[in-house]
KOLDOFI-947252 format. One line per field, with one value per residue (C-alpha): x, z, y; residue number from 0; residue in three letters. Coordinates in Angstrom, 1 decimal, padded with zeros to 4 digits. Layout:
# residues N
x	[X;...] $
z	[Z;...] $
y	[Y;...] $
votor	[NUM;...] $
nulo	[ALA;...] $
//
This chain:
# residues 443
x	[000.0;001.3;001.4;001.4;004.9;004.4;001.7;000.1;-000.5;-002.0;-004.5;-005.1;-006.1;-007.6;-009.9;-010.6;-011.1;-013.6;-015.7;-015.6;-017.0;-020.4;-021.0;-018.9;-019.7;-017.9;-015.1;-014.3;-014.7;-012.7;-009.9;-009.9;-009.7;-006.8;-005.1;-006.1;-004.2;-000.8;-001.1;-003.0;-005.1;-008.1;-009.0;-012.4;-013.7;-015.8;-012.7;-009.6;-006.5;-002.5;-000.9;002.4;005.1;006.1;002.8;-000.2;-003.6;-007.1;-010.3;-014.2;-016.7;-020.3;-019.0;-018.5;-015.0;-011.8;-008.5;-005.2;-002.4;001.6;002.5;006.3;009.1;009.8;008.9;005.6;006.2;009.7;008.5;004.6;002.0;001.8;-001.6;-003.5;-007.1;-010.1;-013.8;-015.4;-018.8;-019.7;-022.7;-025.9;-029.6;-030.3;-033.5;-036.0;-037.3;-041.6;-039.5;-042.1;-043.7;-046.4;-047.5;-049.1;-048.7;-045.0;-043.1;-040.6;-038.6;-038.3;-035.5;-033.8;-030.5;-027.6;-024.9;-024.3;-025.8;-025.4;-029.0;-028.7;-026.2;-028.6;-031.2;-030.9;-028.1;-028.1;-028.5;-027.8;-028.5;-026.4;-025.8;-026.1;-029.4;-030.5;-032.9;-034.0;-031.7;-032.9;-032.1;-034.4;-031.2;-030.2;-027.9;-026.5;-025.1;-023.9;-025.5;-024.9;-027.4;-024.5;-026.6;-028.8;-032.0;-033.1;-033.1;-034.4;-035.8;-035.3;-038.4;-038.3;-037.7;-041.0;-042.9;-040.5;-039.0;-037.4;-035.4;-032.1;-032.6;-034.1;-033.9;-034.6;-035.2;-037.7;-036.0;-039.1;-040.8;-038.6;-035.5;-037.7;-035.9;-038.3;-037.9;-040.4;-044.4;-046.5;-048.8;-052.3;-052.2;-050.1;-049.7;-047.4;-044.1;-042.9;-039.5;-038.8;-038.7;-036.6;-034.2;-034.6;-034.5;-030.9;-029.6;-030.3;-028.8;-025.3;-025.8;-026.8;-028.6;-029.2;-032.2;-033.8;-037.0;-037.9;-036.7;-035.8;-034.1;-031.9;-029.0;-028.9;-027.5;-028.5;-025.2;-024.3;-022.9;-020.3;-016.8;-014.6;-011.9;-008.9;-009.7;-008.7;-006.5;-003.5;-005.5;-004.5;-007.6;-009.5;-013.5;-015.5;-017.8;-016.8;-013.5;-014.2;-013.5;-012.6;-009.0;-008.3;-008.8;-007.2;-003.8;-004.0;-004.1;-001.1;000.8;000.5;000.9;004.0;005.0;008.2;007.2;010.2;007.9;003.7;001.5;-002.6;-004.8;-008.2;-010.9;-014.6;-017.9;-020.9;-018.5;-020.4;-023.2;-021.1;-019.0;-021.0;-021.8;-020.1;-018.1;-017.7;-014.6;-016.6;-017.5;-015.2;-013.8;-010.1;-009.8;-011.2;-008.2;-005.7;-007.1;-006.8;-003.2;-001.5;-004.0;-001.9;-003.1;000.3;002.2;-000.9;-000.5;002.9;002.8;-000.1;002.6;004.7;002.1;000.9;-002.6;-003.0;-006.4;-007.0;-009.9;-010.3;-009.1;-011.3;-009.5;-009.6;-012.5;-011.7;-015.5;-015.7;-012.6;-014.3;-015.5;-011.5;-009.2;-007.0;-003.4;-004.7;-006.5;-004.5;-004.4;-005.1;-001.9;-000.2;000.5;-001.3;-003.2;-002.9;-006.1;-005.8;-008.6;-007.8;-011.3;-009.9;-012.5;-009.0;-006.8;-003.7;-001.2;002.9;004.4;002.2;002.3;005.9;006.9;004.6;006.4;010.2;008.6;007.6;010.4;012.5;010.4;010.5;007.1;005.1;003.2;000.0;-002.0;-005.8;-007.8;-011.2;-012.2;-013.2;-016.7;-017.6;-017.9;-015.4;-016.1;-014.9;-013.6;-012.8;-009.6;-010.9;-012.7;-009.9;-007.8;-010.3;-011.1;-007.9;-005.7;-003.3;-001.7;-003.0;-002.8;-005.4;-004.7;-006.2;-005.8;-007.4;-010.7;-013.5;-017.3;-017.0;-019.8;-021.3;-022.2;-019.1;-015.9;-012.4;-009.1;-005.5;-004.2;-001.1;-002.1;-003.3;000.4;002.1;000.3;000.8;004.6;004.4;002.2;004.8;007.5;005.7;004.7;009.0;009.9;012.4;012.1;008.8;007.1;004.8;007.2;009.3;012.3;011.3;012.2] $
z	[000.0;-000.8;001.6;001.2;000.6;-000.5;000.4;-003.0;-002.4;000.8;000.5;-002.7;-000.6;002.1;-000.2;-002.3;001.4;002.5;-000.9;-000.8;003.3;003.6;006.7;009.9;008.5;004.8;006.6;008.6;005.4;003.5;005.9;007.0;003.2;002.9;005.8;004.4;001.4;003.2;005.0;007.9;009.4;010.7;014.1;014.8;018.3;018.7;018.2;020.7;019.7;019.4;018.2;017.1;018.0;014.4;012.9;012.2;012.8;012.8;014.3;013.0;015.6;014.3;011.4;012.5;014.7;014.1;016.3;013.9;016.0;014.7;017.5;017.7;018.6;021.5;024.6;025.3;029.3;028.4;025.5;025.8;022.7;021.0;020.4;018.4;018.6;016.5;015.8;012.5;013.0;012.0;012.9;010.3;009.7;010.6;009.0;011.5;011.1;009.8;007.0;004.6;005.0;003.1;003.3;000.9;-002.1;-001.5;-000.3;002.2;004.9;008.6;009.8;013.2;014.5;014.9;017.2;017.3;013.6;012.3;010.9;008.8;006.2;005.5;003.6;-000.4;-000.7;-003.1;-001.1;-001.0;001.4;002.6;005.8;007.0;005.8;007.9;006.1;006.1;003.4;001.4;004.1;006.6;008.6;009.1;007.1;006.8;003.9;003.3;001.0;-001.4;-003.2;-004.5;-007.0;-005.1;-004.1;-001.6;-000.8;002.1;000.1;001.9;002.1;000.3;001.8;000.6;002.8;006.1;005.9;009.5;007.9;007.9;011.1;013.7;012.4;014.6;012.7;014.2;012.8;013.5;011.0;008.9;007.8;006.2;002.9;000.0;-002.2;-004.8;-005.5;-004.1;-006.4;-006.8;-004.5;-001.4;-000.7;-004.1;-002.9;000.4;002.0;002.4;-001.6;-002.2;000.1;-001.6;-005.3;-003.9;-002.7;-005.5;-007.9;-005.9;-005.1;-008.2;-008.0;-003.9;-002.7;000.0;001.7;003.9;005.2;008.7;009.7;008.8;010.1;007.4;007.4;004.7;003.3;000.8;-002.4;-003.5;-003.2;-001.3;-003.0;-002.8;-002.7;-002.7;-004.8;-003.5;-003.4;000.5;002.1;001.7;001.9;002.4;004.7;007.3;008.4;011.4;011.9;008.6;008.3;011.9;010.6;007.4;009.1;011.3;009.0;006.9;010.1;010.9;007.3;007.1;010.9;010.6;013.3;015.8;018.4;018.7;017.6;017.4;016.1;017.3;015.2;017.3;016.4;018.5;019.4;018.7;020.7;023.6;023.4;025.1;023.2;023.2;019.5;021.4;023.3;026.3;025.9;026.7;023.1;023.8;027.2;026.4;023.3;025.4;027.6;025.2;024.4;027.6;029.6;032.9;034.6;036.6;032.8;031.3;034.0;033.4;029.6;030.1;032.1;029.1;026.7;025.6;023.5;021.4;020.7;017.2;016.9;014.6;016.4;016.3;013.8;014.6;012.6;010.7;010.8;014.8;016.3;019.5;019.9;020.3;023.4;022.0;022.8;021.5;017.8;015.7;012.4;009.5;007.8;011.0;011.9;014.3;017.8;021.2;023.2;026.8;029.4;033.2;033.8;032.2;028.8;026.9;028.8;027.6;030.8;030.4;030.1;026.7;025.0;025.8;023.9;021.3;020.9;020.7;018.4;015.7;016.5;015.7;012.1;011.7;012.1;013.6;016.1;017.6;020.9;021.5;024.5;024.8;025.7;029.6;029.5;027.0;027.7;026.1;024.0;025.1;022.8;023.2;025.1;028.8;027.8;026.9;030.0;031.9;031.2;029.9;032.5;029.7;029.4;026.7;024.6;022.8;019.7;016.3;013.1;012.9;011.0;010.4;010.4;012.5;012.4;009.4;005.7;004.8;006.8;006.1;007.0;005.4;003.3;004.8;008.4;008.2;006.2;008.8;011.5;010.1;009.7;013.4;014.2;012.0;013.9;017.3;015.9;015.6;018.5;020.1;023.5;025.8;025.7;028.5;030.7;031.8;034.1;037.5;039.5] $
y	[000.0;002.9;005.8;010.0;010.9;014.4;017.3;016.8;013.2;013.5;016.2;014.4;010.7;012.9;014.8;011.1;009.8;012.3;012.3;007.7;008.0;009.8;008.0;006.4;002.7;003.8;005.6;002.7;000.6;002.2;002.6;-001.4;-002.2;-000.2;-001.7;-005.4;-004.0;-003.1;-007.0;-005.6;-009.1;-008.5;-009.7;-011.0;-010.4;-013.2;-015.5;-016.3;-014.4;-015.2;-011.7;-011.4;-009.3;-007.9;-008.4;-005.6;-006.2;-004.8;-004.5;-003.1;-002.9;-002.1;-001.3;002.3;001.7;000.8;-000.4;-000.4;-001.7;-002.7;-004.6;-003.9;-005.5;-003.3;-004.6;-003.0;-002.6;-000.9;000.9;001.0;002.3;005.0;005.8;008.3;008.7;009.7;009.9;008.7;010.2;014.1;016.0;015.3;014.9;011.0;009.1;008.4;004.7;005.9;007.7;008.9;012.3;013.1;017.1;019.6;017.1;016.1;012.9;014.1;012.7;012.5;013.2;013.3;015.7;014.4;016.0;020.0;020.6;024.1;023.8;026.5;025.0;022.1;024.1;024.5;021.6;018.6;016.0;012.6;009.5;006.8;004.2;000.6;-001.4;-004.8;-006.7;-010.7;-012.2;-015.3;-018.5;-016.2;-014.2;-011.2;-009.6;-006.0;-004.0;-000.6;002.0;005.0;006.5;009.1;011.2;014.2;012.6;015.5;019.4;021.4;024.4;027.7;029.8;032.7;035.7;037.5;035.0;035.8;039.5;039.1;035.9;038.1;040.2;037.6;033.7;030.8;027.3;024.7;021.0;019.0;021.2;022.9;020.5;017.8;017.2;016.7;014.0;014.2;014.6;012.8;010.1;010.0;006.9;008.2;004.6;003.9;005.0;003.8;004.2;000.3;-000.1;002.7;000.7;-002.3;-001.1;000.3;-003.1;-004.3;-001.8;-001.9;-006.1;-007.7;-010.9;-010.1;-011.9;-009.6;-011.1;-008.0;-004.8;-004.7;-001.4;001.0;003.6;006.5;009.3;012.5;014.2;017.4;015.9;018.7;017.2;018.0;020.5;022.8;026.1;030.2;031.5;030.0;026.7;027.3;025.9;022.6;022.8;019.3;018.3;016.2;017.5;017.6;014.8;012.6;014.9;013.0;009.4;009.7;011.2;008.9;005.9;007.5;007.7;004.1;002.7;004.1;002.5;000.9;-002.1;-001.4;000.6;-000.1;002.1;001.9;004.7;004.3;005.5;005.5;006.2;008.7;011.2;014.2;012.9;012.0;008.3;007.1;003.7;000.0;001.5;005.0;006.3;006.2;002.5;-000.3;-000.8;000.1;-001.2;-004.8;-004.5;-004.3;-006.2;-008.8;-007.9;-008.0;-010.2;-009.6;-006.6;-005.5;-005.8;-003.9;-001.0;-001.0;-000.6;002.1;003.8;004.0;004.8;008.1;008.7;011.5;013.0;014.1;016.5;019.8;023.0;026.6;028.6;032.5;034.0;037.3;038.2;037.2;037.8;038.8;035.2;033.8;034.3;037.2;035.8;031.9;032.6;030.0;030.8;028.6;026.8;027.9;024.6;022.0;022.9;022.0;022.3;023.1;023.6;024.0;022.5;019.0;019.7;019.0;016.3;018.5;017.8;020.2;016.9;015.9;019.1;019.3;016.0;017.3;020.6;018.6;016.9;019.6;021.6;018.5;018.9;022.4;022.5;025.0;024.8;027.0;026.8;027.1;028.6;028.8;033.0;032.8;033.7;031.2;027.5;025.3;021.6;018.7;015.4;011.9;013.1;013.5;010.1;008.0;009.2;008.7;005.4;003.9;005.8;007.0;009.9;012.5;014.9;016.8;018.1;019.2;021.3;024.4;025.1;027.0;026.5;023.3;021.4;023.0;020.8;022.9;023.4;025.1;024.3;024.8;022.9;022.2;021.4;018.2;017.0;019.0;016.9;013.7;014.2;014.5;011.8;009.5;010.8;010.4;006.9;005.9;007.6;005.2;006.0;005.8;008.7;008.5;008.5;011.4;012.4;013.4;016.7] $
votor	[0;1;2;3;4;5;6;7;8;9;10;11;12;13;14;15;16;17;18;19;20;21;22;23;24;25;26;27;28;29;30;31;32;33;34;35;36;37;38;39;40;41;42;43;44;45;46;47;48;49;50;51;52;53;54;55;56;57;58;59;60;61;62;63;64;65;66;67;68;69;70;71;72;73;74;75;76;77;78;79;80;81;82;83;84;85;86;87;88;89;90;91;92;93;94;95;96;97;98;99;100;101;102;103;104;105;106;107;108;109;110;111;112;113;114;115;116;117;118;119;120;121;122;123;124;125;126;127;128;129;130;131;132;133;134;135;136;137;138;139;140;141;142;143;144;145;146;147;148;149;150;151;152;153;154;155;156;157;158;159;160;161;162;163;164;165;166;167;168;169;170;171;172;173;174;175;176;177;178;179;180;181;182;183;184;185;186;187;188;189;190;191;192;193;194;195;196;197;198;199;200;201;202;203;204;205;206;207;208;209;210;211;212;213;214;215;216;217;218;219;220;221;222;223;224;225;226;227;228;229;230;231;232;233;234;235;236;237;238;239;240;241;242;243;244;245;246;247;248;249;250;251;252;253;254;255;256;257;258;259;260;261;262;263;264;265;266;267;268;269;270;271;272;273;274;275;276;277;278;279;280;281;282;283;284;285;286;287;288;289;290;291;292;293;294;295;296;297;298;299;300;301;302;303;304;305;306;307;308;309;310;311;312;313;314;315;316;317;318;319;320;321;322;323;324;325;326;327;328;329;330;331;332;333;334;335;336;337;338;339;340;341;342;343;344;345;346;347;348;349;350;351;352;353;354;355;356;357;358;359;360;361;362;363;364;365;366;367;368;369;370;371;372;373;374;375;376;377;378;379;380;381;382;383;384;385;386;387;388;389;390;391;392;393;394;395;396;397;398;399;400;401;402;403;404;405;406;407;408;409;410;411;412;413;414;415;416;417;418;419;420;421;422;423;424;425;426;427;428;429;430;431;432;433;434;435;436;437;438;439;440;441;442] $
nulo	[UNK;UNK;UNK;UNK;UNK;UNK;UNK;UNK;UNK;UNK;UNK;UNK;UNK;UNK;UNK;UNK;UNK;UNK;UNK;UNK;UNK;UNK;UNK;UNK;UNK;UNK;UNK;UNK;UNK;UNK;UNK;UNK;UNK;UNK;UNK;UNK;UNK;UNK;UNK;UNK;UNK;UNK;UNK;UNK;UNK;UNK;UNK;UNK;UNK;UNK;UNK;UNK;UNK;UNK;UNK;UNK;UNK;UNK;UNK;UNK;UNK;UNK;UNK;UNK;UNK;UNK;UNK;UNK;UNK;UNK;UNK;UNK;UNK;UNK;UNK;UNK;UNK;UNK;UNK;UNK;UNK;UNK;UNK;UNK;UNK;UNK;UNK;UNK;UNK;UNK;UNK;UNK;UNK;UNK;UNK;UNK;UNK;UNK;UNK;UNK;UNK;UNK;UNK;UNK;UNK;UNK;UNK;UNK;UNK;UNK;UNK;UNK;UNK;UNK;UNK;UNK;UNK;UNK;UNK;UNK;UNK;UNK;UNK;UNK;UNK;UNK;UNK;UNK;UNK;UNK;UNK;UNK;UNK;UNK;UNK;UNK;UNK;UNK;UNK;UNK;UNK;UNK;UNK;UNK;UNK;UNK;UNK;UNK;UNK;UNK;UNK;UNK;UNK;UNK;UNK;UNK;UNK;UNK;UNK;UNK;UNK;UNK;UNK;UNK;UNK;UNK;UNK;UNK;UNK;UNK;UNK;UNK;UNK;UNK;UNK;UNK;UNK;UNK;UNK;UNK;UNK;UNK;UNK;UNK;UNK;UNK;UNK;UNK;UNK;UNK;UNK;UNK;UNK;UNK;UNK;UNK;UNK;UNK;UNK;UNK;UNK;UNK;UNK;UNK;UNK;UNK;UNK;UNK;UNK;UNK;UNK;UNK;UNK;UNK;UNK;UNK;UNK;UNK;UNK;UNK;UNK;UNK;UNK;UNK;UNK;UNK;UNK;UNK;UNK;UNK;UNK;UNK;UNK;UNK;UNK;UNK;UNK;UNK;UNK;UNK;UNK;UNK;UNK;UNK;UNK;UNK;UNK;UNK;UNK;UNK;UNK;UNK;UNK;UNK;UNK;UNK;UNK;UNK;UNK;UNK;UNK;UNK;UNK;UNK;UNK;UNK;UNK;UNK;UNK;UNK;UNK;UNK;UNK;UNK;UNK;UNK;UNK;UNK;UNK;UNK;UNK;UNK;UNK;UNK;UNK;UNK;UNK;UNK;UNK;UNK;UNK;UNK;UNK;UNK;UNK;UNK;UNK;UNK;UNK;UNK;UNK;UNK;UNK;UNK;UNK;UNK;UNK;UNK;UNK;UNK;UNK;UNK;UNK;UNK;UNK;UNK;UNK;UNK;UNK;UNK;UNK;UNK;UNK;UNK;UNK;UNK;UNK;UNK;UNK;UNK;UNK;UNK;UNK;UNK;UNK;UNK;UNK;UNK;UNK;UNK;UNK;UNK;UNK;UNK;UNK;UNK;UNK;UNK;UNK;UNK;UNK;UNK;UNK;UNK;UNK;UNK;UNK;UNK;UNK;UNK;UNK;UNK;UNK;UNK;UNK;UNK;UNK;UNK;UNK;UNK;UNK;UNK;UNK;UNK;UNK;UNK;UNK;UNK;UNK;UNK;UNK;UNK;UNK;UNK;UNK;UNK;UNK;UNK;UNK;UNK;UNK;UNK;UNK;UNK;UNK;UNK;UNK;UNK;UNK;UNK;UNK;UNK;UNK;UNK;UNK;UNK;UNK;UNK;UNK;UNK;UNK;UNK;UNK;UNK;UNK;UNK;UNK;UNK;UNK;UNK;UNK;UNK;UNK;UNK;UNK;UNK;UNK;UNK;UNK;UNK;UNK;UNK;UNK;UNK;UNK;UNK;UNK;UNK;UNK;UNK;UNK;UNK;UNK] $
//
């Protein structure tokens, strides 16, 4: 498999990446095929294991989370893991399960929110749908596949502003009844079109020759459609949906492609964080303790490789606005293409500790590459991320990190083009670092 060498190449896989994985399930898909491809085995969890030092493995739960791990030939209690960590989910408008809406001579859907939505950027998109479908396959079981509808299928019409001339001075949106996405008109018979066919006619348009008895549920996500893409006049920024936090995963699956195998490494990529972790595929749930549970089944050598172990949290960074520079702490704005982020919070909503950030600044001043700090302003309360969680429920030491974007959480984002290759480069070189990094000389 070959891995980013250049910054051309990576923002090229990353924007490819983004555009192939609407949805956790695809993400995690797409990155466990191109582990398979570089002689990554896959680990099953509901059979015994016997890893190898020297070997690479990995491991899908749900569908929506993944565990890569190069198990090193370092001793893990002298040299411990170094882990990065992830989320593969995004804020979004979710399908509820009665999905057809009929109103005013229109089949629309019903639709849920998912995570800290900037409603606003949903309306007037092409849209598309996509997820995980369960249905009752030909021998009478269950059986789940993944789906794409790709071409827009949906909108959210604005209403004009002739029928709402406040729109632009005093806007609140109701999503129960105003982020319905319509899909088409209704028939004469209401009763022709139902969601459940729709499903089907799209299993069997990506599965030929699929034989599916019944329908039984459904995860699905709606998603904008415009590609991701390299943009400004210096081509300095990348817009896509989903940065936040795609541009995480995918530099974290360079990073440990290119592992050399000496030291281990693991880059852990969960599911539900924007809706809190808290989930058996979240970094709240018991996914990454019950892996190394598995890998060093003794608890005094686990505790002792923990000790030596360092996680890094990978989550986008608050960029400082130009339009709304009153909303950033004045002496912590980073800038975009300014290099990568550490987050610190005295009230532990960033698990940022002087002894993490400080490896992380040897490290990217060993590089040459810059690096910026974030702050939240005082009188405003800070986010949190799978940081806190992980140290918290792993006991490892942590770092919370992230590149710095813009319109976080939106069906849009920004961030610079460089940052995510400049992170990465670090990542690697955290990745190779020969001695432990979770532990450090006393006073």
């Amino acid at each position: 498999m070959q891995v980013s060498d250049t910054l051309e190449e990576f923002n090229e896989g990353l924007i490819r990446f983004i555009g192939e994985s609407p949805t956790p399930f695809h993400a995690s898909k797409s990155m466990a095929e191109q582990l398979a491809a570089a002689g990554f085995t896959e680990l099953k969890e509901s059979e015994s294991w016997t890893l190898v030092p020297g070997e690479r493995y990995y491991l899908l739960r749900n569908g929506s989370s993944l565990i890569a791990f190069v198990y090193g030939r370092e001793s893990l209690i002298d040299s411990g893991i170094r882990m990065l960590g992830a989320h593969t989910d995004s804020p979004c408008l979710k399908v509820k399960p009665n999905a057809r809406v009929i109103s005013a001579g229109y089949y629309q859907l019903g639709v849920e929110v998912y995570g800290g939505v900037l409603l606003s950027t949903w309306f007037d998109r092409d849209l598309s749908i996509a997820g995980r479908v369960t249905f009752r396959s030909a021998n009478g079981s269950p059986v789940s596949r993944l789906i794409d509808f790709v071409a827009p299928v949906a909108m959210v019409p604005s209403l004009a502003i002739h029928l709402d001339r406040d729109v632009n001075r005093n806007r609140s949106i109701n999503p129960q009844e105003e982020l319905r996405p319509l899909l088409m008109l209704a028939d004469d018979d209401p009763d022709k079109f139902t969601f459940p066919a729709l499903l089907l006619a799209q299993l069997q348009k990506q599965y030929p020759g699929i034989e599916v008895r019944e329908i039984l549920d459904f995860e699905l996500s709606l998603y904008d459609t415009q590609r991701p893409a390299l943009i400004g006049l210096r081509r300095e920024f990348i817009a896509s949906a989903r940065l936040d936090n795609l541009l995480s995963c995918y530099l974290g699956l360079e990073s440990i492609l290119a592992a050399k195998g000496d030291q281990s490494c693991l880059l852990v990529c969960t599911d539900h964080e924007e809706v809190g972790s808290a989930s058996a595929c979240g970094a709240r749930g018991p996914m990454l303790d019950q892996f190394l549970q598995r890998l060093i089944p003794e608890t005094s050598d686990r505790l002792r490789a923990l000790d030596a172990s360092m996680m890094i949290s990978a989550d986008n960074a608050h960029g400082i606005h130009p339009n709304y520079r009153q909303k950033h702490d004045a002496e912590h704005g980073p800038l975009l293409n300014g290099g990568p982020v550490i987050k610190v919070n005295a009230n532990q909503r960033y698990a940022t500790t002087s002894e993490t950030s400080g490896l992380f600044r040897l490290l990217c001043d060993d590089l040459g590459v810059p690096v910026q700090s974030f702050v939240s302003r005082t009188d405003m309360e800070c986010g949190s991320t799978i940081g806190p969680i992980t140290a918290a429920e792993v006991g490892v030491k942590t770092l919370d990190i992230g590149v710095p974007t813009f319109a976080m959480h939106s069906t849009r984002e920004l961030a610079g083009s460089q940052d995510a290759y400049a992170l990465m480069r670090v990542i690697r070189a955290y990745f190779a670092r020969p001695r432990a990094p979770g532990r450090f000389d006393g006073q």
